[in-house]
N, C-alpha and C positions, 0 to 999 in steps of 0.2 A: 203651329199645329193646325193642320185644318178640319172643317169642322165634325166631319165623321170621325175623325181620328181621336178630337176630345170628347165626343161623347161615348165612344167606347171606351175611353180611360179614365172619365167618371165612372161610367155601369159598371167597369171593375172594381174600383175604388169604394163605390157605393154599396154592392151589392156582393159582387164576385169574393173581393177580399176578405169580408168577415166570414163567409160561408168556410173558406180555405182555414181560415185560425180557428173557427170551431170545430173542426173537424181535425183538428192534431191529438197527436194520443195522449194530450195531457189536459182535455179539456171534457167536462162532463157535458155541454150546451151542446143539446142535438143529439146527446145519449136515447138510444131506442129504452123501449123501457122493456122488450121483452127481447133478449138478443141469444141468438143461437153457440152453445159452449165451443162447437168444433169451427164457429171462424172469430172468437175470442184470440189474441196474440199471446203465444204461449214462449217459452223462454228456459233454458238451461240456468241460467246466471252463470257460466263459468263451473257449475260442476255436473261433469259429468255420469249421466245417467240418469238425470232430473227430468221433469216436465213440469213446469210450473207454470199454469193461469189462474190469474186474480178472476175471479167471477163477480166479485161484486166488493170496490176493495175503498179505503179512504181517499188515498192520495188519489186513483185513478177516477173512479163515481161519487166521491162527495161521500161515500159512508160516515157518522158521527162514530158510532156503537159497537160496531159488528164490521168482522170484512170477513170474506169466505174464497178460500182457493181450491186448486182440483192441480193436485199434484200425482202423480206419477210417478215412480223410479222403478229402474231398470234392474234385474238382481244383481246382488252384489252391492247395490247402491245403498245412501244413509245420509241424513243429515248430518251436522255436525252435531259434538256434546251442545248443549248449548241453554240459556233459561230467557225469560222473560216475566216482566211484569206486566203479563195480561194472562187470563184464563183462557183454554185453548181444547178446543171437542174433534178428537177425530173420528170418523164415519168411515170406515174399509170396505171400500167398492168392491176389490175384486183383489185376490192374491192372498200371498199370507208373508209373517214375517216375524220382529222382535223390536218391541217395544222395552227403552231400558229406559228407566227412571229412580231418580233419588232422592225420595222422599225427606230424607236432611239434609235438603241443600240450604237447611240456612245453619248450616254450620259453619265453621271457619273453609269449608272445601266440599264438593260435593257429596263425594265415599260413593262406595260399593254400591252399585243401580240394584234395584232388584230386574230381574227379565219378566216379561210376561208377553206371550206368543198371542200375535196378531191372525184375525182373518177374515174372508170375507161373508160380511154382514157384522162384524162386529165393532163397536164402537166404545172409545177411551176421553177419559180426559185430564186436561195437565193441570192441576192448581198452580197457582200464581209462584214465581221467582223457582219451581222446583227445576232441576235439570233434567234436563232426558235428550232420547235419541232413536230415531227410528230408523229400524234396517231391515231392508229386505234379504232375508236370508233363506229364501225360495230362489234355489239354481234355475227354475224352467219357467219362469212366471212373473208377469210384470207387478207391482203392489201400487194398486189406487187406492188412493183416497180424499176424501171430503174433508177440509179445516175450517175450522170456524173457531176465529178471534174475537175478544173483545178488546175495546179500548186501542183501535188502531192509529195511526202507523206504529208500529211493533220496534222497538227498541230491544237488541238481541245481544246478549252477551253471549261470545263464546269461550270452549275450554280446550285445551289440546289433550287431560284427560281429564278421568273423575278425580286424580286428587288434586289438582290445580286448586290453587287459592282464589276465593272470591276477588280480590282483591285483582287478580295479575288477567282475570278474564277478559277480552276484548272488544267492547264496546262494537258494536256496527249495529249506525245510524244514520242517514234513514237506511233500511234494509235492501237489497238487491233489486228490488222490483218497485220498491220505491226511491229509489236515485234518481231518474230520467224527471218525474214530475214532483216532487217533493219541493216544494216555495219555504225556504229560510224565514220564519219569520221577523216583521220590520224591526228595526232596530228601536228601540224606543229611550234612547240615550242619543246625547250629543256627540 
């Protein structure tokens, strides 16, 4: 190699390269600390109708405590049935819709949601392990809003309906938006 040639390939090496691996979307080094929502990386996960950005999430910025997203959907659209063991506040930016939850879900099965009609400025929140389900049931109008977790990354069991058995629920773990950076942690066995 000659000599201009290896000192450009240290300066990469030295300099270049780390700059390049902390700047992947799975690394907080180098995170602004005040950064703009509309060029955050936003995402469907495979259902249609979503928009879903982590604003400020575990796996992505190092959150301990708290993660907070700014989802979207499109009418017609909904999560799934689904629960969690972590407490969960939403904020309704703008739209309106149907919030279904059931408050005995620690029965053998979830049962009958009660409904309670969502809008905007108004703000709900899920207690721990309850099931619920959010739909936008405004034909002409998109429904935002603001989530805020605790105890992230979020471990999500779902239900195909309200009577399904805790028991046959489906685990998904890590969740959609944390697959790509989610670290398995080490093995601590031989």
């Amino acid at each position: 190699m000659s000599e201009p040639s290896l000192s450009f390939f240290f300066f990469f090496i030295f300099f270049l390269f780390p700059a390049i691996s902390d700047s992947s979307k799975c690394s907080i080094k180098g995170l602004p600390l005040v950064r703009n929502i509309s060029e955050l990386p936003q995402n469907d996960y495979g259902r249609g109708g979503l928009s879903h950005i982590t604003i400020a999430g575990s796996v992505l910025h190092g959150m301990n405590e708290v993660e907070v997203w700014l989802q979207t959907f499109s009418p017609g659209s909904r999560t799934p049935i689904h629960r969690h063991s972590c407490e969960e506040v939403f904020v309704v930016l703008r739209g309106s819709g149907t919030l279904y939850l059931a408050s005995s879900s620690h029965e053998k099965f979830p049962g009958k949601p009660q409904e309670y009609s969502i809008f905007s400025n108004s703000t709900f929140q899920i207690p721990v392990n309850d099931a619920h389900q959010v739909w936008n049931t405004n034909e002409d109008e998109d429904l935002q809003v603001l989530v805020i977790i605790s105890r992230p990354p979020v471990k999500v069991f779902i239900y195909d309906s309200w009577f399904m058995p805790h028991t046959a629920a489906k685990l998904k773990f890590p969740y959609y938006w944390d697959e790509e950076c989610l670290q398995p942690p080490p093995k601590d066995e031989l």
